[in-house]
TORTIDO-368128 format. One record per residue (C-alpha): residue in one letter; x, z, y. Coordinates in steps of 0.1 Angstrom, whole numbers, plus 2048, in hexadecimal, padded with zeros to 3 digits. Layout:
<recs>
AXZY
...
</recs>
This chain:
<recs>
X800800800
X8207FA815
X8127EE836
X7EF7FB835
X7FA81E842
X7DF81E85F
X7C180984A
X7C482982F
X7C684584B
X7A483685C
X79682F833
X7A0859832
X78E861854
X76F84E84C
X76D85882A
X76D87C830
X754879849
X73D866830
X745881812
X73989C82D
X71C88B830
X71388780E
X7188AA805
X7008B1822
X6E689481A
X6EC89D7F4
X6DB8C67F5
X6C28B980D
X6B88A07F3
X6B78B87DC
X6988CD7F0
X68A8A77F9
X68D8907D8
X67287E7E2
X688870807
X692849800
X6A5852820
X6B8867815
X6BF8547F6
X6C6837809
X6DF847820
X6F1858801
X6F18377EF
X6FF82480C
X71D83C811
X72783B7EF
X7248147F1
X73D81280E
X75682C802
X7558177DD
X7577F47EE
X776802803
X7868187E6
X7827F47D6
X7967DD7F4
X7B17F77F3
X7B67F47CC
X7B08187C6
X79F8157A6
X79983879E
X7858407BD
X7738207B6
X76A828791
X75C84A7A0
X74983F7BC
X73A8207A4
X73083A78D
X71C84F7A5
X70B8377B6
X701826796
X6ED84A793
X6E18487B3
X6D38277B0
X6BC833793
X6B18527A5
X6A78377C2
X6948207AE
X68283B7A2
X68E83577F
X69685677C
X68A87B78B
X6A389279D
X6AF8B078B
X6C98CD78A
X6E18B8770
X6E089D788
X6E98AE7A7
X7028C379D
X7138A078E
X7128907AC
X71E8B07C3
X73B8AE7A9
X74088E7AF
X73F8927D6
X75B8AE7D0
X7728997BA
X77087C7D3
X77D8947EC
X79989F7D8
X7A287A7CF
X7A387B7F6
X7BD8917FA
X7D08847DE
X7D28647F4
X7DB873813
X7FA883801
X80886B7ED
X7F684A7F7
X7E88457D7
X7C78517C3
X7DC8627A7
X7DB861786
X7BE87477C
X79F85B773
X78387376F
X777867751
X764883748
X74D883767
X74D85D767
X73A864745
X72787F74D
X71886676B
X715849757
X700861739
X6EB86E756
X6E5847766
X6DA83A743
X6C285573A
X6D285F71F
X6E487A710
X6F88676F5
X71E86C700
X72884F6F0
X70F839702
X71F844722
X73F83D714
X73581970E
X728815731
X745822744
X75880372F
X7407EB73C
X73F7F6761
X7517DC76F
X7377BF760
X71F7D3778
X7127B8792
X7137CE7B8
X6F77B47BF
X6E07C17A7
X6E17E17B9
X6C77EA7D3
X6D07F47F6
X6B47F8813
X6BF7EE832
X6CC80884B
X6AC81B85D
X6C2822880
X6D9813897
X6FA82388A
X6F0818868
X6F57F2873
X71E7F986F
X71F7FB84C
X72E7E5836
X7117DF822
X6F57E283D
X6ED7B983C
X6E97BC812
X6C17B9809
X6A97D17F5
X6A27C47D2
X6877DA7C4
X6747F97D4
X6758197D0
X6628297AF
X63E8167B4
X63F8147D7
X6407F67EB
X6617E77FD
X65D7F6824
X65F7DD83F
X67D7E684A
X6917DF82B
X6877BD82C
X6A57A382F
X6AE7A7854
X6CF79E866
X6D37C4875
X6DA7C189A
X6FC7C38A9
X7007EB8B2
X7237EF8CC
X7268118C5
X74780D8B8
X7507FF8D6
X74C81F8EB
X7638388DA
X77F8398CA
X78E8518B2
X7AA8678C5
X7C58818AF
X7BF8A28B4
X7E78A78BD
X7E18908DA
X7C48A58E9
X7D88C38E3
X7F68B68F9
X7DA8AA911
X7CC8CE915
X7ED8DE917
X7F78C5935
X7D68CC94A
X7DE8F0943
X7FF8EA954
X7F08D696F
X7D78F3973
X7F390D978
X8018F5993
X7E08EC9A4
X7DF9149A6
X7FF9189B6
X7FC8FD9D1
X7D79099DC
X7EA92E9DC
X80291E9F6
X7E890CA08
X7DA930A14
X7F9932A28
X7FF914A32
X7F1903A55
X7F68E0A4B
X7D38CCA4B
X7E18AEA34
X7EC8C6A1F
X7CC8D9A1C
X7B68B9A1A
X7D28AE9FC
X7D08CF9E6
X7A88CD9EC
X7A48AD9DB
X7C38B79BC
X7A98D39B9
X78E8BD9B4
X79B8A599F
X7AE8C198D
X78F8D1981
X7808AD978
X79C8A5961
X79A8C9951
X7728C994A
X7768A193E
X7948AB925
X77E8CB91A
X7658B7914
X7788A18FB
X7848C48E6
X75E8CA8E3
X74C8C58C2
X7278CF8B5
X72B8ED89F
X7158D8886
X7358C987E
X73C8EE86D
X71B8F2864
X7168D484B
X7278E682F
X7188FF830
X6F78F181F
X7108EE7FC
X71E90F800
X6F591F7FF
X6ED9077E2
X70B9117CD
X70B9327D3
X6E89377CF
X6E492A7B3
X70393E7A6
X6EF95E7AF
X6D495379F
X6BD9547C5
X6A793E7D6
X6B49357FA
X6A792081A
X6C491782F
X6B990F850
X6CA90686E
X6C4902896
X6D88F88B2
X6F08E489E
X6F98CF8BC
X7098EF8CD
X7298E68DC
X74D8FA8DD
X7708F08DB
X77B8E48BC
X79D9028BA
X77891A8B8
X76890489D
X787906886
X78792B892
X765935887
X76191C867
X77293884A
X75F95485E
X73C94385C
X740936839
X74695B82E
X727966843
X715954830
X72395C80E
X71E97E816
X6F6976822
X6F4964801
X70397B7E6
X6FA9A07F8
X6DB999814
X6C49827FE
X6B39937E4
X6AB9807C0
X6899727BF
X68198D7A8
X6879A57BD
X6779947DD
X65898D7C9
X6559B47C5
X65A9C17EC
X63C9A37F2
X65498C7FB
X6569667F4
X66F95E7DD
X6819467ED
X69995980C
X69F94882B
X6C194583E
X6C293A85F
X6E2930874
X6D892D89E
X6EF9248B5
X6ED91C8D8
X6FD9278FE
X6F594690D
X70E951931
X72C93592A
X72F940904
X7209368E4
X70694F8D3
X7079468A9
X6EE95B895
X6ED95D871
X6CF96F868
X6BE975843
X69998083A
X6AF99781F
X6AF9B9818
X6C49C5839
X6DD9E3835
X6DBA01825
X6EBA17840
X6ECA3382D
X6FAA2680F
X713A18828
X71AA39838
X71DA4C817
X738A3080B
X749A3382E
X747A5B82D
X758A55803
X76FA3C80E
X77CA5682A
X775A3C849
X766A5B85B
X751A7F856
X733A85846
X72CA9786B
X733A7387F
X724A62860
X701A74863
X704A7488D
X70DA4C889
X6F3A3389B
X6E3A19887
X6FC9FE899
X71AA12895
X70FA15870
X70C9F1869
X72A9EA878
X73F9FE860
X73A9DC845
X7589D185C
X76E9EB853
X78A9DF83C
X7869E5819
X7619F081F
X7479DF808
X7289F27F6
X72C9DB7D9
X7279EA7B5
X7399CD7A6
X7589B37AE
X7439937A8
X75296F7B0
X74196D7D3
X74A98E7E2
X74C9B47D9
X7739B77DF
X76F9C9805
X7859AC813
X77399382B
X75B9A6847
X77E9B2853
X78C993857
X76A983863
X76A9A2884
X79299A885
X792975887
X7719738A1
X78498D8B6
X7A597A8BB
X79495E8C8
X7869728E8
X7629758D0
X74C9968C4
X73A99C8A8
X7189B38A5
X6FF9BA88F
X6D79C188C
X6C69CE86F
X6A89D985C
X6A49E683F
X6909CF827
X68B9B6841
X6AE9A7845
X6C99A485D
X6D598F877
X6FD98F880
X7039808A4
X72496D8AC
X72D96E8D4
X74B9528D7
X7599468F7
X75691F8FD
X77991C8FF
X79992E8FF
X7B3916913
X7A691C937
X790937941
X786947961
X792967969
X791983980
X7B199298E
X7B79B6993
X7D59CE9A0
X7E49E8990
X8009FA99E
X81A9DC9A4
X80E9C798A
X7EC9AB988
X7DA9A896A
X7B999795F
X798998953
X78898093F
X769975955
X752971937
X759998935
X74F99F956
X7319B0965
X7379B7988
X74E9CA99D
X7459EE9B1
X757A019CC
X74FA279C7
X756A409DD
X767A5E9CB
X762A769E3
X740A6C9E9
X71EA7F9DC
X70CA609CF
X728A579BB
X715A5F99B
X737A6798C
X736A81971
X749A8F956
X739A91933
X74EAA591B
X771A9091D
X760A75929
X75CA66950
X73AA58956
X730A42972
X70AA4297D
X701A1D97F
X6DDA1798A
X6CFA36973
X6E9A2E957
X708A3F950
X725A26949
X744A31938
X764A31953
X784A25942
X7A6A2595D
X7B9A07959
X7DAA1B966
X7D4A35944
X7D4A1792F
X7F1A0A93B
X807A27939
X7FAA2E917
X802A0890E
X825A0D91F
X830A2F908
X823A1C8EC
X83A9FC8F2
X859A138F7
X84FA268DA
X852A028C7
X86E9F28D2
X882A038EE
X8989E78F5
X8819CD8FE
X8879C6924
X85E9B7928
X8529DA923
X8669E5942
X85A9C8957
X8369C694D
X8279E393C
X839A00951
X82DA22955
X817A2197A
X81CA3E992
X803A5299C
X806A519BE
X7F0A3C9CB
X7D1A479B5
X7DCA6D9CC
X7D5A5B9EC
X7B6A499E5
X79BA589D7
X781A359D6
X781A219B7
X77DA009B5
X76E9FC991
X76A9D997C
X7489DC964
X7509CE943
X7419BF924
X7569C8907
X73F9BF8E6
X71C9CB8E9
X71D9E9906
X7319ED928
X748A02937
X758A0595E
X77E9FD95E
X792A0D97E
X7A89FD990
X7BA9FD9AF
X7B49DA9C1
X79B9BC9B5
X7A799C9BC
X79B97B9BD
X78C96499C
X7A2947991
X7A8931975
X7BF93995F
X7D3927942
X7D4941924
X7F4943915
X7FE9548F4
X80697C8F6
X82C9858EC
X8339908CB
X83A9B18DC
X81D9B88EF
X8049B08CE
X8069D48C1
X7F89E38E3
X7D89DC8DC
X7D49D3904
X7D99B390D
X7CA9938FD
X7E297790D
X7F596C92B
X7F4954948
X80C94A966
X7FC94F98A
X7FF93C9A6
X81F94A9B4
X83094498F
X82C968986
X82196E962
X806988962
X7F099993F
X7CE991937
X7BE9AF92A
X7AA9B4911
X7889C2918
X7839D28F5
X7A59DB8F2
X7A19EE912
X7819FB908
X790A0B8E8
X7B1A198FB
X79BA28912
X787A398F7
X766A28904
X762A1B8DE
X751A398CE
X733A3B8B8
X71DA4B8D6
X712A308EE
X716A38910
X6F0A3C916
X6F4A5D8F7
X706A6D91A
X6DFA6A92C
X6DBA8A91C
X6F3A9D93A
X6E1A89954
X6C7AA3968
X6A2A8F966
X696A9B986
X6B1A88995
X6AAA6B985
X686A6B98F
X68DA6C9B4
X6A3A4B9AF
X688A359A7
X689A259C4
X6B0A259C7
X6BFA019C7
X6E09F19C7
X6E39E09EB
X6FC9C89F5
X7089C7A19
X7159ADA2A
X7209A5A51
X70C989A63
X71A98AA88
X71C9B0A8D
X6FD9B7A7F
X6FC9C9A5E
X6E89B7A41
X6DC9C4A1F
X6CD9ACA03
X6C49C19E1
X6E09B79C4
X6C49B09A9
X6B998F9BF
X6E09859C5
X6ED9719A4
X71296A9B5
X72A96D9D2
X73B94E9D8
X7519419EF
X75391D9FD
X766905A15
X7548FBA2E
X75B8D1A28
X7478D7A05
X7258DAA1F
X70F8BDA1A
X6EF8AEA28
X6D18A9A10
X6AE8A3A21
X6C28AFA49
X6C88CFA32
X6E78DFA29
X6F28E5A04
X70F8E59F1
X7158D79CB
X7168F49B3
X7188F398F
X7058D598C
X6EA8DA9A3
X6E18DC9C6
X6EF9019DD
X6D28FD9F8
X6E5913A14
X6D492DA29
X6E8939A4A
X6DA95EA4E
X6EB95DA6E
X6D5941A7C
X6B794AA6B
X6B796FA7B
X6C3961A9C
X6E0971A9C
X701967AAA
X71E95FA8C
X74196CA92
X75B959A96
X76694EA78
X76B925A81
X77D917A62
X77B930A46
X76C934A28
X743936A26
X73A957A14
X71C952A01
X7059649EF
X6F194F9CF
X6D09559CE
X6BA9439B2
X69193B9B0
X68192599B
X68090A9B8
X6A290B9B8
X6C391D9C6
X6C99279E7
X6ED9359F7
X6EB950A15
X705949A2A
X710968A39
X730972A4B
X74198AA38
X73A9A1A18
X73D9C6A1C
X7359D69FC
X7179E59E3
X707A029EA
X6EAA159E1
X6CFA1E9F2
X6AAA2F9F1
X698A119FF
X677A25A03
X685A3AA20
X68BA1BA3A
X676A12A53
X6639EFA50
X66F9D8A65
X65C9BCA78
X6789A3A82
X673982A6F
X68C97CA4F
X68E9A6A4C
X6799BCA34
X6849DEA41
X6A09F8A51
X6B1A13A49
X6D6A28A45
X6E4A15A27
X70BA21A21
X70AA38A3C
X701A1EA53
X6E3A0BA66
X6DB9ECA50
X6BB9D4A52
X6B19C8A2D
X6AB9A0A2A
X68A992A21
X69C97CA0B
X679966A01
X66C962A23
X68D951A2B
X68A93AA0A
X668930A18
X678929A3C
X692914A26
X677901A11
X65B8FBA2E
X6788E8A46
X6868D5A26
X65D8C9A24
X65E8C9A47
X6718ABA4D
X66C899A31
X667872A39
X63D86DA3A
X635853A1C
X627831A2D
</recs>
């Protein structure tokens, strides 16, 4: 095959891609017998990958492939009925072909094994007849078979027009039924498909993403100098290498992305085989299969999610035995859902099963010494279930070939984790289960929020983020209180764990001297912080995090500004800590950590089997019932007039140049994440003079209604307060609801819909009249 190098790798690419789909089309045939589609389509792969097997002389393959679609083409003319036997022969056939694949791609050749056994068994099973011999005879006189005589419909879609075979003609219908319309000779139209896209190796993407990452990094440290700089060319330049910039880097994500369906499709064989290993009835079904991440994630999360699902199949699913006794039916139902939820992607693999027996899981956990019969019986019903990803830890009574070892939840929790994911669980007892994924979109180029510590710059993941406070420590509405070791924050009539980013450092810092005393990065990055500055000031400027399923405040001592960032891998050195998860240059070429939030979270102890609301308990109720009308208020500057707008209605803060204002209807709005920023000047709209701020960047508060979303442009953003809104005085200036002393100081609360209405009635307003 000297010279055909490239015609075999694109035979290899195509083929798998057909064997995928037959193992697919194959179990769905199995629920269906009855679908000629499905036959068709089946029948029609095989035909190609013969007919090709056959032009590159690889005889084995060929005999194979004849063999099974000789045994297809009964089942299609109806000549004989779908069962067990059958399938499993042509599944075994599907997998063969797959290893004859491989054994190509290594050695170029399809070895030297001719799977005469299975060749056979297909043949015994196409004639009807159990006689070995028989089959024997007629795998001898396979190559007198006429391809002519066999019947193949005519492709039913577009994409079914590139097959080799999609101009052949039906010759007789399917079992008593009469030949469709379609399948009538036809010259299939021409279909240019092929024609826009190509195939492109996944190395070259890979080198692609790496360069915009590096072009990223730049782009970061030329608009960092641009702050400093006066030069108008050179600000009107670095605006448009941001733009494009951020094109190219969405465009080249967008080639890395792949529909998790890709992942998915086996799936369908793994139920059937182990199913019917376990002797149970299951229902695979699946939704959102077009759900799109990067295709690093989909090789990430394709072991974890096969062993899921072994795990639903062989422990969740009960026999239909034991289903038909708790009033069940006796078929189970799987169900895979995935779909995007706050820039990540949300995969649920839920069962109709038994669910967990927690306290069979805590007695095993209590023998297995993972923790105290005390913590055991105090344990929450989530904390409970979670334990099932404890290593070693399986309630199994017996090592069986699907599972029962206590290896593989572990790994699952570890492998989701180091890719930036989480893992949680839901359960009832005798109803079932559902285990919920959460997996970022991507892990090359995230946005991220920069915070200070001491000397140093670290930063948050944004998909971690919450929002940011400013607490006053010496203040009496702090809501800060201590609950046994523990520092609580009173957050709108919750109590959120406080974890200090300059504790977690120090204890990261004796741990990496402890490890390796010589290394000069632990000196430089990870150093002890002094104290000092914490003495002086007694505010906090705390970060709200998501880490898994609750939250927790992380103190710091400056929040910076978001930016993109390129993640780079962690040193070897830095892994053990537990605290960081990769990291990244900065503008000014300074290499900075990126924590990680549920690193962080465990460091600071915030990781306990008491959820932060079990600390309620300490809270006095009387208090609480004369904050009902207590709400978080965010004051802003619009000339020198104090403004407050309640935080629930503001969805962002954004910032924006003041050349990215455009005209839409005599109307001012800026593009936004693929829609339309309809702007709002509060300053205008209250008839109040702005400062002077001629040139700088618009501060803007997002705002969203279901007839759109609207920015209020105001002149500078003080901070979030709260405030007992009942106590103001109403006010009757147009665009205001009400005033009153909020942070120690006169502020007038916006009437935040009147002013959408002003917006909408001047857009109608001067709208052209139709003629």
């Amino acid at each position: 095959m000297e010279g055909m190098e490239e015609i075999i790798e694109e035979f290899l690419v195509e083929s798998r891609e057909n064997v995928d789909d037959l193992d697919r089309e194959l179990v769905e045939l199995e629920k269906d017998p009855t679908s000629g589609d499905l036959l068709a389509n089946i029948f029609r792969n095989l035909h190609t990958l013969k007919g090709t097997a056959g032009f590159l002389a690889l005889a084995h393959l060929e005999s194979l492939a004849h063999a099974a679609e000789n045994l297809l083409s009964e089942l299609r003319e109806g000549r004989l009925m779908l069962r067990t036997e059958i399938m499993d022969a042509l599944l075994r056939a599907v997998d063969e072909i797959r290893i004859i694949l491989d054994t190509i791609e290594e050695s170029g050749s399809d070895g030297e094994n001719d799977h005469a056994d299975l060749v056979a068994t297909l043949l015994t099973l196409a004639s009807g007849e159990s006689d070995a011999q028989t089959a024997t005879d007629a795998a001898q006189d396979t190559s007198s078979i006429d391809d002519a005589e066999v019947a193949i419909p005519e492709p039913t879609s577009p994409a079914d027009a590139e097959k080799p075979d999609a101009k052949e003609t039906s010759k007789k219908p399917i079992a008593g039924r009469p030949v469709p319309q379609s399948q009538t000779p036809q010259i299939a139209a021409p279909h240019h498909a092929a024609e826009t896209s190509i195939r492109v190796d996944v190395g070259l993407l890979d080198r692609l993403m790496n360069l915009v990452g590096e072009l990223v990094l730049a782009r970061n440290q030329v608009l960092q100098y641009q702050s400093t700089a006066n030069d108008e060319t050179f600000h009107s330049t670095s605006t448009q290498l941001d733009l494009i910039t951020t094109e190219l880097q969405e465009g080249v994500m967008k080639t890395r992305m792949q529909p998790i369906g890709g992942v998915w499709s086996k799936l369908p064989r793994v139920v059937r085989d182990l199913s019917a290993a376990c002797g149970k009835s299951i229902q695979l079904e699946m939704e959102g299969e077009e759900t799109e991440l990067d295709k690093t994630l989909i090789e990430a999360i394709k072991d974890p999610l096969t062993h899921i699902v072994r795990n639903a199949v062989d422990h969740g699913i009960e026999s239909p035995e034991v289903r038909l006794d708790r009033g069940k039916d006796k078929t189970g139902i799987l169900k895979l859902r995935a779909f995007h939820e706050g820039g990540q992607v949300i995969i649920e693999i839920s069962d109709d099963g038994a669910g967990l027996d927690l306290e069979r899981i805590r007695d095993k956990a209590v023998a297995n010494g993972l923790l105290s019969a005390d913590r055991a019986a105090a344990m929450g019903e989530r904390d409970a279930a979670m334990l099932i990803f404890q290593p070693g830890f399986s309630t199994a009574e017996k090592v069986t070939n699907v599972s029962g070892r206590g290896v593989g939840m572990d790994v699952v929790k570890t492998n989701v984790e180091k890719i930036g994911g989480s893992l949680d669980v839901a359960t009832k007892p005798g109803e079932g289960m559902t285990l919920t994924l959460k997996i970022p979109l991507t892990l090359a180029i995230i946005p991220a929020l920069i915070v200070s510590c001491g000397h140093d710059r670290f930063l948050i993941p944004q998909i971690n983020l919450v929002e940011v406070l400013r607490v006053d420590g010496n203040s009496s509405d702090a809501r800060i209180q201590v609950a046994g070791d523990a520092e609580i924050l009173r957050l709108r009539g919750k109590l959120l764990p406080i974890v200090h980013l300059r504790d977690v450092l120090e204890m990261t810092a004796e741990a990496a001297v402890q490890h390796e005393k010589s290394i000069d990065l632990v000196d430089s990055e990870v150093e002890p912080i002094a104290d000092e500055a914490a003495e002086k000031d007694t505010s906090y400027s705390i970060v709200v995090l998501q880490a898994d399923t609750f939250q927790f405040g992380l103190v710091v001592e400056e929040i910076n500004d978001t930016e993109e960032i390129v993640v780079k891998p962690l040193s070897p050195h830095l892994k053990h800590l537990g605290a960081y998860a990769g990291t990244t240059i900065m503008g000014d070429g300074a290499v900075s950590l990126i924590l990680d939030v549920m690193g962080i979270a465990r460091l600071g102890g915030s990781v306990r089997s008491t959820d932060a609301n079990d600390f309620s308990d300490t809270a006095d109720q009387d208090e609480d019932e004369q904050r009902d009308s207590s709400q978080m208020v965010l004051v802003c500057m619009v000339g020198t007039q104090r403004i407050g707008i309640p935080l629930a209605l503001v969805s962002r803060l954004e910032e924006f140049e003041p050349d990215t204002i455009e005209l839409a209807g005599g109307q001012e709005v800026i593009q936004y994440r693929d829609k339309l920023l309809r702007l709002i000047r509060v300053g205008a709209s209250l008839a109040v003079e702005p400062s002077e701020c001629s040139g700088s960047k618009l501060s803007v508060l997002v705002h969203e209604t279901e007839s759109g979303l609207f920015g209020f442009v105001v002149d500078e953003i003080i901070d979030v307060f709260e405030a007992d809104l009942d106590s103001g005085e109403p006010s009757e200036h147009h665009g205001l609801t009400m005033s009153g002393v909020i942070g120690r100081r006169v502020t007038d609360l916006l009437d935040i819909d009147e002013l959408v209405a002003d917006r909408l009635s001047a857009a109608h307003a001067i709208e052209p009249v139709p003629a």
